[in-house]
C-alpha positions as CSV (number, residue, x, y, z in Angstrom):
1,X,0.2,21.7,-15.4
2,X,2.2,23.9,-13.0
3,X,5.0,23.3,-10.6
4,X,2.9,22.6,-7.7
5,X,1.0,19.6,-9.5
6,X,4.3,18.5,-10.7
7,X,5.6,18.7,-6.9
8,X,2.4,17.4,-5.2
9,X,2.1,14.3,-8.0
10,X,6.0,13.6,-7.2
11,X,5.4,13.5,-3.6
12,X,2.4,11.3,-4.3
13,X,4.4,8.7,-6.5
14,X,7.2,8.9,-3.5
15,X,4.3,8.1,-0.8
16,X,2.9,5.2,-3.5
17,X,6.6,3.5,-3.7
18,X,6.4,3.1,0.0
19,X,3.2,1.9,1.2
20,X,3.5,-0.5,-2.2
21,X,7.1,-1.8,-0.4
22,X,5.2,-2.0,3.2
23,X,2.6,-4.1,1.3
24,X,5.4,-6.3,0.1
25,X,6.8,-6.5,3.1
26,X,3.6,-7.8,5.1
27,X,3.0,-10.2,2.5
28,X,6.2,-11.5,3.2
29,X,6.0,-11.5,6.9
30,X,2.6,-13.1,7.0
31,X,3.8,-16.1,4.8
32,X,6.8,-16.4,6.9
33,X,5.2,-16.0,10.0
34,X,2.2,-19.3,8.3
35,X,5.3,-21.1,7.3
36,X,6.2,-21.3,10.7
37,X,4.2,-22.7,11.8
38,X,4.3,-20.8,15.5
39,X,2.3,-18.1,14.6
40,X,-0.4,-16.3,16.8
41,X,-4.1,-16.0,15.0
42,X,-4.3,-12.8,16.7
43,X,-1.0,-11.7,15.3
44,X,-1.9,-12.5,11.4
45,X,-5.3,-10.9,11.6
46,X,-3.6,-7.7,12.4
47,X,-1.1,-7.9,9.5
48,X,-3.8,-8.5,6.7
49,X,-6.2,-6.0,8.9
50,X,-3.1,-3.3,8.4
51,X,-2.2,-5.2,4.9
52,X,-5.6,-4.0,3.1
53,X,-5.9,-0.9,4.6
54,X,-2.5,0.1,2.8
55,X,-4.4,-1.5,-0.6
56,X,-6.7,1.1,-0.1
57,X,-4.5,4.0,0.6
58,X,-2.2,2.9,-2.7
59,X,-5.9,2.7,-4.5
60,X,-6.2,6.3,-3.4
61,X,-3.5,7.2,-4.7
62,X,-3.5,5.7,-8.2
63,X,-6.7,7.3,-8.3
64,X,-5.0,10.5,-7.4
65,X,-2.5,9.7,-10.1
66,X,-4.4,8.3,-12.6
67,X,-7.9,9.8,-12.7
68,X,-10.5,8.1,-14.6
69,X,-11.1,10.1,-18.1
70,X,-15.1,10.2,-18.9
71,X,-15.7,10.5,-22.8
């Protein structure tokens, strides 16, 4: 492995730990937001709309990370 796999599968792991926090983050907002009561519709489809897009993107990336070994 060379130095710019090493570099590129750092920067990867760096972009991972922050759409994985983002996730985190909407999860918490959308429970707070249900909790509430007061919350628009509208407002928390967006949320889980932009919540499993960033499930894909960290999908990606494990992928990236951790590809699948045939044998």
């Amino acid at each position: 492995m060379d130095d710019g796999t090493r570099i590129g599968d750092v920067e990867l792991r760096r972009r991972l730990f922050i759409l994985q926090q983002e996730h985190r983050d909407l999860d918490s907002a959308i429970d707070a937001l249900i909790r509430s009561g007061t919350f628009d519709q509208l407002q928390i489809r967006r949320l889980k709309k932009r919540k499993l897009a960033l499930r894909d993107e960290i999908r990606l990336i494990e992928d990236q990370l951790l590809p699948d070994i045939i044998a």
